[in-house]
VEXDREN-2710 file (C-alpha; in Angstrom, 1 decimal):
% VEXDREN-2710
k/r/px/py/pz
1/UNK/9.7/-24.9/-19.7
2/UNK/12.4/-22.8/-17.5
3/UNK/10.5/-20.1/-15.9
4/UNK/13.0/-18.3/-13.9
5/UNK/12.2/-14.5/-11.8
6/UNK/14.5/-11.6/-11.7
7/UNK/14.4/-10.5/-8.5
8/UNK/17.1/-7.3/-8.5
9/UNK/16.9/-7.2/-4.7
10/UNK/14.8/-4.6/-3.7
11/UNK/10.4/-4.7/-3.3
12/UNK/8.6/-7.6/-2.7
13/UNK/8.8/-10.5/-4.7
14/UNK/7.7/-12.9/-2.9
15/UNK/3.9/-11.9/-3.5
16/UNK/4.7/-13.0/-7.5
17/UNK/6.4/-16.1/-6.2
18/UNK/3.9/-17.4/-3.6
19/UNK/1.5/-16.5/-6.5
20/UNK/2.9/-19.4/-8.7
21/UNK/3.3/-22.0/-6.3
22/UNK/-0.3/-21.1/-5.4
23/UNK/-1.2/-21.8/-9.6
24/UNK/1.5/-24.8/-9.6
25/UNK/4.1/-23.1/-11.6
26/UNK/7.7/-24.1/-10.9
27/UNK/10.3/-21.6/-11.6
28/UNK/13.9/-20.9/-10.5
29/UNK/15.6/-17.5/-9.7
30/UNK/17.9/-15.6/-11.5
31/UNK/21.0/-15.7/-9.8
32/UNK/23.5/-15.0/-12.0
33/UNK/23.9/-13.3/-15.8
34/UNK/23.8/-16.8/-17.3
35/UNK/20.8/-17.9/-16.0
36/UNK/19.3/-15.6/-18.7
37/UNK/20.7/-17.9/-21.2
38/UNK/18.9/-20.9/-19.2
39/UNK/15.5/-19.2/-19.2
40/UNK/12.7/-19.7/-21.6
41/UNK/10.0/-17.5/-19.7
42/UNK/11.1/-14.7/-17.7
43/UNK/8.9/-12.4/-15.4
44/UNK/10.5/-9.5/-13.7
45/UNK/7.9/-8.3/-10.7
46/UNK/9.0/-5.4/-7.5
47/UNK/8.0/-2.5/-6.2
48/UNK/10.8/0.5/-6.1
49/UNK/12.2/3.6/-7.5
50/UNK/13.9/3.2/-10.7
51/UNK/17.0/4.5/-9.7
52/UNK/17.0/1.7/-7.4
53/UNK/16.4/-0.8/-10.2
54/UNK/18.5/0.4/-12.8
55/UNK/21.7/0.9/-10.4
56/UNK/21.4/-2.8/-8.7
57/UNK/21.2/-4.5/-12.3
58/UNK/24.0/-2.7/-13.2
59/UNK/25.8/-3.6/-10.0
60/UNK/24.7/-7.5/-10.3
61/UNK/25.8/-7.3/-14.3
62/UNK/22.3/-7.9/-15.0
63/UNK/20.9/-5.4/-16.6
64/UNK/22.7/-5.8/-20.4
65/UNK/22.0/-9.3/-20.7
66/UNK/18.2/-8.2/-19.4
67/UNK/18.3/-6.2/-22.8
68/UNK/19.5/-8.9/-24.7
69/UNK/17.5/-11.6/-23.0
70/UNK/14.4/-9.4/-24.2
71/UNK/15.4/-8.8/-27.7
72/UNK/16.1/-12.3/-28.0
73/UNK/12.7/-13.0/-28.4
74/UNK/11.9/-15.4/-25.8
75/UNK/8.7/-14.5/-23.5
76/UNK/8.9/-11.8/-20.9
77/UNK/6.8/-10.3/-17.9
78/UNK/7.3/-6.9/-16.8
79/UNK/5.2/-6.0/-13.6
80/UNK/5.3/-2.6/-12.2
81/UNK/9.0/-1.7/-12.3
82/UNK/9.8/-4.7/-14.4
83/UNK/7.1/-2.8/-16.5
84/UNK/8.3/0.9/-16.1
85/UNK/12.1/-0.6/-17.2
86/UNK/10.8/-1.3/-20.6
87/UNK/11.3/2.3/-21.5
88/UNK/13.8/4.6/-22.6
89/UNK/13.9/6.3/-18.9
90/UNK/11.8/7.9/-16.5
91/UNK/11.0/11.6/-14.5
92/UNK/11.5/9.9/-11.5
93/UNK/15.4/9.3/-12.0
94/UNK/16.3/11.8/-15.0
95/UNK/19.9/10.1/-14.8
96/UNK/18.8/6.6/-15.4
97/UNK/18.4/4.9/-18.7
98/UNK/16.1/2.1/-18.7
99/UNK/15.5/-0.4/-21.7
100/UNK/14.4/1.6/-24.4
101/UNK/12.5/-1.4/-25.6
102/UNK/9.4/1.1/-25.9
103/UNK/9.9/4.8/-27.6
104/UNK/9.2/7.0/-24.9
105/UNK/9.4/8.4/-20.9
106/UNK/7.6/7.3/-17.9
107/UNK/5.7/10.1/-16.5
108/UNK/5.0/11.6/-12.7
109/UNK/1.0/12.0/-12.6
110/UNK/-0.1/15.5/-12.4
111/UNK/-1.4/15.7/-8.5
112/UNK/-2.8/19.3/-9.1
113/UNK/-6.6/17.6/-8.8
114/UNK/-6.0/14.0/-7.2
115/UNK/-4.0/12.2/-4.8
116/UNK/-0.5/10.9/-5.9
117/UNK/0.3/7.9/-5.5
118/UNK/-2.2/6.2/-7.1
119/UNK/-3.4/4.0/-5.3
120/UNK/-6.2/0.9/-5.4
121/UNK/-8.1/-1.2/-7.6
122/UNK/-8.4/0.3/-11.1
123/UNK/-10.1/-1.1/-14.4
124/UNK/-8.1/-1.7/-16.8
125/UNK/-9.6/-1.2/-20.4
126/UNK/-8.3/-3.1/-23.7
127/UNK/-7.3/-0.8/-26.1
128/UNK/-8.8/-2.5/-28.8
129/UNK/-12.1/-3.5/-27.2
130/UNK/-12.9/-0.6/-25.2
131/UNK/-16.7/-2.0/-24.8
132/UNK/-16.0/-4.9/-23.2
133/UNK/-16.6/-4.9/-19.3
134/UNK/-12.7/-4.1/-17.8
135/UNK/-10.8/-6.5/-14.8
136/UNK/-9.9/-4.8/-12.0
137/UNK/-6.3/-5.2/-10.7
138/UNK/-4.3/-3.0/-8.0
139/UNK/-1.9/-0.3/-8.6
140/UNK/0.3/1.7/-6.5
141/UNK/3.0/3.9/-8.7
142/UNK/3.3/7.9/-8.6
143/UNK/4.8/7.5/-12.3
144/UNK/3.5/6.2/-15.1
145/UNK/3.6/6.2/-18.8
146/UNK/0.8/8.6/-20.3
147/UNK/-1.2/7.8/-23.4
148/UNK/-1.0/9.9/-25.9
149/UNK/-1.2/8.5/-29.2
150/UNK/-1.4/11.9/-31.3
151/UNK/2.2/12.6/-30.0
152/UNK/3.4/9.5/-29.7
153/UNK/1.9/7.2/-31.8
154/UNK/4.9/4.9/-32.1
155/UNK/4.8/4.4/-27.8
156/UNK/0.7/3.8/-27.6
157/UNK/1.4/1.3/-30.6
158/UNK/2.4/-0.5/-27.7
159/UNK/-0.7/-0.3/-25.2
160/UNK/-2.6/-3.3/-24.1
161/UNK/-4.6/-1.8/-22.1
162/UNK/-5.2/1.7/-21.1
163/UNK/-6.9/3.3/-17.8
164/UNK/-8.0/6.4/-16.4
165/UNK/-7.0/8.3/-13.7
166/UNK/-8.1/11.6/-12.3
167/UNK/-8.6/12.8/-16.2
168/UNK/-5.1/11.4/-16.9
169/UNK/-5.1/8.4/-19.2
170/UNK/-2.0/6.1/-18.8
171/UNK/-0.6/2.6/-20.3
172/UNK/-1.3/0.2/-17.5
173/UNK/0.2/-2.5/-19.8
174/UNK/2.1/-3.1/-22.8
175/UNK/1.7/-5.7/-25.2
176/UNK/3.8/-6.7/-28.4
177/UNK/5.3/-9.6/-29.1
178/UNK/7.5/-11.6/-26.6
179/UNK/7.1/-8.9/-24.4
180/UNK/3.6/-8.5/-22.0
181/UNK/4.3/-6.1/-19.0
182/UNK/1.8/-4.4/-16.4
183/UNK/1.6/-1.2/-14.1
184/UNK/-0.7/-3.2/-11.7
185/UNK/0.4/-6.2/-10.0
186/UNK/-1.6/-9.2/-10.6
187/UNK/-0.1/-11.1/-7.8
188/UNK/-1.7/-8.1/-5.3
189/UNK/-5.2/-8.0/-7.4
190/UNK/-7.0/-11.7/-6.1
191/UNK/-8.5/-13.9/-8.3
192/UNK/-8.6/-11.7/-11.7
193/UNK/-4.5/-11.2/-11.1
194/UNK/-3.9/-14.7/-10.6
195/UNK/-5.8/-15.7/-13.8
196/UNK/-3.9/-13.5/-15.3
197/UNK/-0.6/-15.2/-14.5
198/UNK/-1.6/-18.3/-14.7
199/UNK/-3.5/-17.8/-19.0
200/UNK/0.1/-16.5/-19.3
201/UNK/2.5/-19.1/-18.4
202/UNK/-0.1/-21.9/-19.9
203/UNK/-0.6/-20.3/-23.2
204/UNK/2.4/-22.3/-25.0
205/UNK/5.9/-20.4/-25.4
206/UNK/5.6/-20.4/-29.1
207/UNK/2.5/-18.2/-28.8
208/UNK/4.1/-16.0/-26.6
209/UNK/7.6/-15.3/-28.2
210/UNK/8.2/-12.8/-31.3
211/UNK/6.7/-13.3/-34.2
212/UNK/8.6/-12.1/-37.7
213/UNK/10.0/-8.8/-37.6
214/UNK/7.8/-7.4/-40.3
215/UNK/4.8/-7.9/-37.9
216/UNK/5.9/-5.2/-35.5
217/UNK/5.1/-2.8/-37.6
218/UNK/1.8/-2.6/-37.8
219/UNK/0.2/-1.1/-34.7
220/UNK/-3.4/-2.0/-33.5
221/UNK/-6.3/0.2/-34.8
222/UNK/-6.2/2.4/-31.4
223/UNK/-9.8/3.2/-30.0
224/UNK/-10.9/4.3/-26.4
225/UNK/-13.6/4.8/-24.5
226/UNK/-11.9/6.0/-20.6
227/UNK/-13.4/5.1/-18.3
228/UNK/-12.1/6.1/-14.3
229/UNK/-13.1/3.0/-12.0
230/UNK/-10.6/4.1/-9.5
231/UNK/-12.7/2.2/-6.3
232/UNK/-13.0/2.9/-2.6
233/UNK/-10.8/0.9/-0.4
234/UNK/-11.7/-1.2/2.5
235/UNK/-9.3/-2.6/5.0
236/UNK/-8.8/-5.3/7.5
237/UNK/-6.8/-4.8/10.4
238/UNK/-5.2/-7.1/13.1
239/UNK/-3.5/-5.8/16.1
240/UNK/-1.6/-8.6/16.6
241/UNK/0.4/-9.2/20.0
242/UNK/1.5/-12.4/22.2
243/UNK/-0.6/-13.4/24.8
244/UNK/0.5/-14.6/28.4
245/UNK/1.8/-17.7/26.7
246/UNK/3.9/-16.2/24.0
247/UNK/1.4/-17.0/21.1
248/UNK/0.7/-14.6/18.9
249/UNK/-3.2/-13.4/18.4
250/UNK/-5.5/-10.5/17.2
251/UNK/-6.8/-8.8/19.8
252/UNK/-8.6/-5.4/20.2
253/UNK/-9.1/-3.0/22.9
254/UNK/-10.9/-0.1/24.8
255/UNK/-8.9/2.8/24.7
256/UNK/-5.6/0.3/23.9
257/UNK/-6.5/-1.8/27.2
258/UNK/-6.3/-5.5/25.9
259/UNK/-6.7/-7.3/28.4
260/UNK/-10.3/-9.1/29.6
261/UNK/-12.1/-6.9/32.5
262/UNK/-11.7/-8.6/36.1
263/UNK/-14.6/-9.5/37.7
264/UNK/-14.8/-7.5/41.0
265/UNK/-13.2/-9.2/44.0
266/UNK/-11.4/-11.7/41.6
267/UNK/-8.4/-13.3/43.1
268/UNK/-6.3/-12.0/40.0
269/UNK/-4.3/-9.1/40.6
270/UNK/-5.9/-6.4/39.8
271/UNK/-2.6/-4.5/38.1
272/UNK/-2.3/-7.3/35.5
273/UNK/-5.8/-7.5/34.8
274/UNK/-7.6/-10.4/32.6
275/UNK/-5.9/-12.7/29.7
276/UNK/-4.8/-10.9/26.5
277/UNK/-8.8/-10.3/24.3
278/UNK/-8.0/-13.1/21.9
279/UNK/-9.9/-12.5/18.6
280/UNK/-8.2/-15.8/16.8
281/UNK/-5.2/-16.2/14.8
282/UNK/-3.2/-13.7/12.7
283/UNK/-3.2/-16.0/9.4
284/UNK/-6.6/-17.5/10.0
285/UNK/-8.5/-14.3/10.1
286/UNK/-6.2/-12.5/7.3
287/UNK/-7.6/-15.2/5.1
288/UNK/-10.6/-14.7/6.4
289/UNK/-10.7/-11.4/5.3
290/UNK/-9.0/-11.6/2.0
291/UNK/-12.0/-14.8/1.0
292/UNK/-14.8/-12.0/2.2
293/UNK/-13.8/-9.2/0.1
294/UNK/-10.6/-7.2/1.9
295/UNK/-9.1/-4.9/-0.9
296/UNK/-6.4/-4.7/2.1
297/UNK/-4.9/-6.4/5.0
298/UNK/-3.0/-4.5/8.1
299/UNK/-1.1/-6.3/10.3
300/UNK/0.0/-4.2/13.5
301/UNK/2.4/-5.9/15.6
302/UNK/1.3/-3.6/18.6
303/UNK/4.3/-5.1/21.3
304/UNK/7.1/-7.1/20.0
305/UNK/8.4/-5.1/17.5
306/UNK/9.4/-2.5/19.8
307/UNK/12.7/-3.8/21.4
308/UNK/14.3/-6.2/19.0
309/UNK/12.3/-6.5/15.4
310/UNK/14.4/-8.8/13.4
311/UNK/14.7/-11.4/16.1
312/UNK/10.7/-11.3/16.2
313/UNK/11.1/-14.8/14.3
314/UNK/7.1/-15.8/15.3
315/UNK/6.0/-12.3/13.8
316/UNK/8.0/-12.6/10.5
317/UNK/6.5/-16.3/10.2
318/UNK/3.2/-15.1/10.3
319/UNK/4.0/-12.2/7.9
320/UNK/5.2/-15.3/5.9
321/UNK/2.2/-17.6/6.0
322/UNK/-0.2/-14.9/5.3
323/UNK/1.3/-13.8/2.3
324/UNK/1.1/-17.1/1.0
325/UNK/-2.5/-17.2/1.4
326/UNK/-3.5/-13.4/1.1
327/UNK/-3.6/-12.3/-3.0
328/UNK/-4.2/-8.7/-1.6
329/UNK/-1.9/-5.7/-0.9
330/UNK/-0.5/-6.4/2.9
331/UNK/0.8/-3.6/5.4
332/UNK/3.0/-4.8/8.1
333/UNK/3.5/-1.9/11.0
334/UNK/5.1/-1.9/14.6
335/UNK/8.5/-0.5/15.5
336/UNK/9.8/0.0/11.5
337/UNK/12.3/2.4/13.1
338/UNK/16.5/2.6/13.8
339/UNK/16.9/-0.5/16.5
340/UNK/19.6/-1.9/18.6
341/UNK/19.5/-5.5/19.1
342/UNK/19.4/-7.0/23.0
343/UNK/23.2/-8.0/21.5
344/UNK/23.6/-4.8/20.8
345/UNK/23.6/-4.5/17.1
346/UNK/22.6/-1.7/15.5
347/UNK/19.4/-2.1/12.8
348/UNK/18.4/0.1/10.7
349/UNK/14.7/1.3/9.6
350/UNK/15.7/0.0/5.8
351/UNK/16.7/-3.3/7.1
352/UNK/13.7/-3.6/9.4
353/UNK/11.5/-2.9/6.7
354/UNK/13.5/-5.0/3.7
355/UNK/12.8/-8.1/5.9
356/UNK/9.3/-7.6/6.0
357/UNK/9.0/-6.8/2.2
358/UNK/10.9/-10.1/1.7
359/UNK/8.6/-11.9/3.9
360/UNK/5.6/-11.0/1.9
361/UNK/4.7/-7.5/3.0
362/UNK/3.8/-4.9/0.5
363/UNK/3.8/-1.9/2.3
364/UNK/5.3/-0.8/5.8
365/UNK/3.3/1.6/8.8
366/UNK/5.5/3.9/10.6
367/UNK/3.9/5.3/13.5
368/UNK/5.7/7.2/16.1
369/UNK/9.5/7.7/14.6
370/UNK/7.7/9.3/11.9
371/UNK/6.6/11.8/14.7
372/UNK/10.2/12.4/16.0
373/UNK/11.4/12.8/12.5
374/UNK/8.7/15.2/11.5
375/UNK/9.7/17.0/14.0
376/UNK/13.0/17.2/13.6
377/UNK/12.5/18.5/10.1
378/UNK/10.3/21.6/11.4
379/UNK/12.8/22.1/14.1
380/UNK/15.3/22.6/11.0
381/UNK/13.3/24.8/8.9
382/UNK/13.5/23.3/5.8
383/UNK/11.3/21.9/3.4
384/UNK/13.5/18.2/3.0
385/UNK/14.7/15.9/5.5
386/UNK/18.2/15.0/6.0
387/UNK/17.9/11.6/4.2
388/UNK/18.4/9.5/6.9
389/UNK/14.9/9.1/8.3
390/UNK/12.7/6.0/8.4
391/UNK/10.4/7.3/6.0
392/UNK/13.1/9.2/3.6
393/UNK/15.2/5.6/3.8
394/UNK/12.7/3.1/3.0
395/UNK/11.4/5.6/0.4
396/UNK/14.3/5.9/-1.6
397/UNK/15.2/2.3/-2.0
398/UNK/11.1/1.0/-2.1
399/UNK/9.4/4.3/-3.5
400/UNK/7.3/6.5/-1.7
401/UNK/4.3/4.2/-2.2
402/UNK/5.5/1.1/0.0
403/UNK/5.5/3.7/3.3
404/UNK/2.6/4.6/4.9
405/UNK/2.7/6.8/7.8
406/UNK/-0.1/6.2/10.9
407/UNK/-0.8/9.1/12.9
408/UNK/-2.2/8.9/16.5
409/UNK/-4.0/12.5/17.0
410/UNK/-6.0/13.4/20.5
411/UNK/-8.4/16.4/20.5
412/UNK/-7.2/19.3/22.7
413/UNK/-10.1/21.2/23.9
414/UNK/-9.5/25.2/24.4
415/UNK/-11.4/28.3/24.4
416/UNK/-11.6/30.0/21.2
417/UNK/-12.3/33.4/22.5
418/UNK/-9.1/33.5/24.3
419/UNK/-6.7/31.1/22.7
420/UNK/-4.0/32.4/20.7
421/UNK/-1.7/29.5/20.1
422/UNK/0.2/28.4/17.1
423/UNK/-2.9/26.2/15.5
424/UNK/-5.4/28.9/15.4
425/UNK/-6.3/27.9/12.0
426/UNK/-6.6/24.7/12.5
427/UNK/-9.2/25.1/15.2
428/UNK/-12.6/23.2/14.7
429/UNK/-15.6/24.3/15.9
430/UNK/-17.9/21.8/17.4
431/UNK/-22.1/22.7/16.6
432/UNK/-24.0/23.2/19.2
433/UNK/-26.5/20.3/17.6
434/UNK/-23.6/18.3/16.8
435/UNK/-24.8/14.2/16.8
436/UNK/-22.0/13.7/18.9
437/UNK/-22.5/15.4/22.5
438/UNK/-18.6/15.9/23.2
439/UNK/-18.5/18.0/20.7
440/UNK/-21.3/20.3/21.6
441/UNK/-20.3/24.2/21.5
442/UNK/-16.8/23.2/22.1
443/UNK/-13.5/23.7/19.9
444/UNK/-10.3/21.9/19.5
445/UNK/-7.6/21.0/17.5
446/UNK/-5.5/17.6/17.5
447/UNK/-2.6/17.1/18.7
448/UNK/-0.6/14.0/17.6
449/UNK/0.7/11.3/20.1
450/UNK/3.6/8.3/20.5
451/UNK/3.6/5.4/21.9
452/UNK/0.5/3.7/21.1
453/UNK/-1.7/7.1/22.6
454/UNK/0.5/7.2/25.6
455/UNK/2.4/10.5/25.2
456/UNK/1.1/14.1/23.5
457/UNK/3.5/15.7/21.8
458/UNK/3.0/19.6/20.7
459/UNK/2.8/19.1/17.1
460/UNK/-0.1/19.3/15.6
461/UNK/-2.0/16.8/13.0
462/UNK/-1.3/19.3/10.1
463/UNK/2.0/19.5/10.7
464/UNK/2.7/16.0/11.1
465/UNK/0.5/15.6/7.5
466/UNK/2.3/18.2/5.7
467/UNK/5.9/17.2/7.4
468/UNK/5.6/12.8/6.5
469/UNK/4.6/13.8/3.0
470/UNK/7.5/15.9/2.5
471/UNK/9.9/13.5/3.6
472/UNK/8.9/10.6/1.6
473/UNK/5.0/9.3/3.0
474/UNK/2.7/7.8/-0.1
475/UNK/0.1/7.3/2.5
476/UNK/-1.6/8.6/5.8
477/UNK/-3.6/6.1/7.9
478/UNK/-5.7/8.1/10.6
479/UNK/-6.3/6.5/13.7
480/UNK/-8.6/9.2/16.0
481/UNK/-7.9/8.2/20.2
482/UNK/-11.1/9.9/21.0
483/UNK/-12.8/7.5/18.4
484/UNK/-11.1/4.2/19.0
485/UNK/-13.6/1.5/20.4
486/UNK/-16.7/3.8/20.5
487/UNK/-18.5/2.5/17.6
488/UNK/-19.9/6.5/17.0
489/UNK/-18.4/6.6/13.4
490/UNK/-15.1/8.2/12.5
491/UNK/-14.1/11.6/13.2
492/UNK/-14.8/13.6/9.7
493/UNK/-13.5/16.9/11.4
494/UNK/-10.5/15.3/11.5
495/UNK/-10.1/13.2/8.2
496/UNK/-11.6/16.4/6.5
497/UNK/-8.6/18.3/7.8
498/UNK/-6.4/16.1/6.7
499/UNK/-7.1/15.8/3.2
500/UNK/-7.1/19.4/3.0
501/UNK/-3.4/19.2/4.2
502/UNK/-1.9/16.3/1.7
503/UNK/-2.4/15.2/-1.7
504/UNK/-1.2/11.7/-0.5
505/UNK/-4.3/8.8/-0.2
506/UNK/-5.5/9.0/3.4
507/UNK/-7.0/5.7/4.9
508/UNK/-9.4/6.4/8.0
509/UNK/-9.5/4.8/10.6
510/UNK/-10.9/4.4/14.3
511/UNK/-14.8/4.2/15.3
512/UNK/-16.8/2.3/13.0
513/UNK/-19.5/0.8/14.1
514/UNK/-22.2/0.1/11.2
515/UNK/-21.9/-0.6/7.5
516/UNK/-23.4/3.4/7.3
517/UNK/-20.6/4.4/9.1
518/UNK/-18.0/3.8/5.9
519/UNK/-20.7/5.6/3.9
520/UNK/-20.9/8.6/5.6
521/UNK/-16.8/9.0/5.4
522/UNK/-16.8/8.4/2.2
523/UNK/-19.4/10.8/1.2
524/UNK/-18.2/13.4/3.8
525/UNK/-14.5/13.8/3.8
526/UNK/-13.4/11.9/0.1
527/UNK/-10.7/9.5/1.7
528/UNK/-9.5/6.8/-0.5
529/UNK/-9.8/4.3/1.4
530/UNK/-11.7/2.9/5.3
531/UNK/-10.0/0.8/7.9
532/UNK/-11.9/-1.7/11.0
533/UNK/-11.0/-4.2/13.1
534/UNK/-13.3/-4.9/16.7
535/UNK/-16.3/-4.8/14.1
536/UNK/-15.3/-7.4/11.3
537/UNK/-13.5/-9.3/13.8
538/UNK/-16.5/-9.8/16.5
539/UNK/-18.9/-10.3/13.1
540/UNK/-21.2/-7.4/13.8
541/UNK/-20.4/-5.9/10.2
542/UNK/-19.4/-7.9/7.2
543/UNK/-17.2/-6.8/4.7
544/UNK/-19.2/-7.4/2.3
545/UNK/-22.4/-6.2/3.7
546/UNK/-20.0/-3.1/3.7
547/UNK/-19.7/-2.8/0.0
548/UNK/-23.3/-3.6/-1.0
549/UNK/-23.8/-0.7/1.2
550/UNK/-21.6/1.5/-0.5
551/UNK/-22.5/0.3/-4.2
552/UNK/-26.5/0.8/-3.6
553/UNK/-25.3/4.7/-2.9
554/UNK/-23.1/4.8/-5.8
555/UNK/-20.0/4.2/-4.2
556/UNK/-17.5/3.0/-6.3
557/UNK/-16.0/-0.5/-5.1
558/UNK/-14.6/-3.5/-5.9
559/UNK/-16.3/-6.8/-6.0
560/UNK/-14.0/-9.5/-4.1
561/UNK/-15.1/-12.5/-7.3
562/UNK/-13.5/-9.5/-9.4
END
């Protein structure tokens, strides 16, 4: 069998390709247009916009003999984009043509009463037995191809499998002859993806190929019972930094202080503290993670990505090795910004953040350049960036839903009775029976900060929120300073702002310290999804004492056998 990929150079592929080697499937790349003629399976996996897609196929001289590799007959295996393509074109990129291979548009989902992207683990419901119990695989798209079979009934001829999303019910993947293709990504959705791969590539070619012409057309009786399984996310994070002898480890902090405390009178100096808090190793604990449950892993390279992120050679390894081990979504963050080498040469964001996609990641975290850059934009007083920010960058070429922004805000405490600054209404008014003692009869609002906490800036959290999302953000991970290491629960004032401000998903994070603790900010405050670190990693909380937790309240989440 020649199974070859089509990789058309932008989003991750590696995640499908680690995926096969993990099944023991062989395959070779598509390299040039006559490799199509070489290939008896094809699958065509990636994140991206599908401008992006389109316009590099056409630059490679790939995309024609795509077509005519697909209506050749021989077996093919759209995923996400390589999905999306299939179809005559797409809102997203009005002067793009893709495929045509399936009679109608892809679709932007109507964010009027959810959160756009969407993203997490979804069911996904055969058309044709809508009663039998659904698989749950991840998606991540803002576009998608809507079901509407009293319109269209040529287009949902082609639907698989349907799901629901927010009242919207979509394709989320296409079936008909040679051609399979899915808006999830089974390489990202653990062991129900890879089964999924691997039934396809072991069911025999002939089965897989197209079948006499006459066949096509006679569409499936079309029945549906929807169903929206959309689940709750939880997320494993690593701050991940070298220690005094240049290894790299997790570690955790008070307050971003890393380092061991030093015994009183202790010979050590006393400005360089203990050894670097080593929690154990990067790849070790993301599989860890990923075996107990993780719908997510975050990697946050919290030091060397700051001066020189493309010579970080140990970090990219270990970006590497967990992606071959870790079947789950995986955010890399740490200095994704405009660099300039020790050699002095320049680096882009986009380049910092295409070598992390090609390592393995799926999504990058941009922390403070996403600060300077929102406010530049409200310094410009418009309503779009430039183009030439990290966010707007990496957005364009990856889509919107490979960058997610993480925001550092501090409460600034002030006097409501005689403060009349500029985030009046954005002022939150601590009870006087408050659980939390802080925030007894006191107000504040949050200002955001760089630098790992180190420097307050004016703008406030809302702005930031508002600003990222304009400029390209598909997701907003909340990390509260005044929560960080306390254990007290996160800050729903705060998250509960936030959503308010942004129809993006919004991951909190910062200050669990019990299994109740991801209850309560789920129940209070409707984020999508709930980050730890100090608590998985010193055992305290399991993660999946976590989502027994949550599914004994009626929390919808996914089960890590799924």
């Amino acid at each position: 069998m020649g199974l070859f990929l089509l990789d058309y150079g932008a989003g991750n592929v590696q995640s499908l390709a680690n995926s096969l080697t993990k099944l023991g499937h062989s395959f070779q790349w598509i390299s040039s247009p006559t490799d199509f003629q070489k290939a008896t399976s094809l699958i065509f996996p990636g994140v991206g916009a599908f401008e992006t897609a389109v316009e590099n196929l056409t630059k490679k001289g790939l995309l024609e003999p795509l077509k005519e590799y697909v209506q050749s007959g021989k077996p093919y295996f759209g995923i996400c984009i390589g999905m999306q393509i299939l179809f005559q074109a797409s809102e997203e990129s009005p002067n793009f043509h893709g495929l045509g291979v399936v009679p109608t548009t892809i679709n932007r989902f109507d964010d009027s009463a959810k959160t756009v992207p969407h993203m997490g683990w979804n069911s996904a419901d055969l058309v044709q037995s809508p009663d039998v119990e659904p698989a749950f695989y991840y998606f991540v798209h803002s576009y998608c191809a809507k079901y509407r079979p009293a319109d269209r009934p040529d287009a949902a001829s082609w639907a698989y499998t349907t799901t629901q999303y927010g009242g919207e019910i979509f394709i989320s993947s296409v079936r008909r002859g040679n051609v399979f293709g899915t808006q999830f990504h089974p390489e990202k959705s653990g062991a129900a993806g890879l089964a999924l791969i691997d039934k396809w590539l072991r069911t025999p070619e002939a089965e897989r190929s197209a079948p006499k012409p006459e066949a096509l057309c006679s569409p499936p009786t079309l029945s549906l019972k929807p169903r929206d399984n959309l689940s709750k996310r939880i997320i494993a994070c690593m701050d991940v930094r070298s220690d005094d002898d240049g290894n790299l480890i997790v570690t955790k902090g008070d307050q971003y202080d890393v380092r061991e405390k030093v015994p009183s009178g202790h010979s050590m100096q006393v400005k360089t503290g203990g050894a670097v808090r080593n929690l154990g190793k990067p790849v070790t604990l993301a599989s860890k993670y990923y075996a107990a449950g993780a719908d997510e892993i975050c990697l946050l390279n919290i030091t060397s990505f700051r001066h020189s992120p493309l010579q970080d050679q140990p970090m990219l390894a270990v970006v590497r090795a967990a992606a071959e081990c870790v079947f789950v979504p995986l955010t890399i963050g740490g200095g994704i910004k405009d660099t300039i080498d020790p050699d002095k040469t320049k680096r882009s964001a986009l380049e910092v953040a295409s070598e992390y996609f090609r390592a393995g990641a799926d999504k990058v975290s941009i922390g403070s350049d996403a600060v300077y850059a929102a406010e530049k934009l409200l310094a410009s007083g418009q309503k779009h960036g430039d183009g030439t920010s990290s966010i707007e960058t990496i957005a364009h070429t990856y889509g919107r839903q490979a960058v997610v922004v993480s925001i550092d805000p501090r409460r600034v405490y002030v006097d409501p009775t005689t403060y009349d600054g500029p985030h009046q209404d954005e002022l939150i008014l601590g009870s006087l029976d408050s659980a939390f003692e802080s925030d007894r009869g006191r107000s504040w609002w949050y200002a955001c900060t760089v630098s790992g906490g180190r420097e307050t800036r004016s703008i406030s959290v809302c702005q930031l929120a508002r600003a990222v999302e304009a400029l390209g953000a598909g997701e907003i991970l909340v990390n509260s300073i005044d929560r960080d290491g306390t254990g007290l629960g996160f800050d729903s004032n705060l998250l509960r702002l936030i959503k308010g401000c942004v129809k993006v998903p919004v991951v909190a994070s910062s200050g669990a310290g019990r299994k109740e603790h991801f209850l309560d900010v789920f129940e209070q405050t409707g984020v999508e999804a709930a980050l730890a670190a100090g608590i998985f990693h010193r055992a305290e909380v399991d993660i999946g004492e976590v989502k027994e937790c949550l599914a004994r309240h009626d929390i919808k989440v996914r089960t890590h056998i799924s």
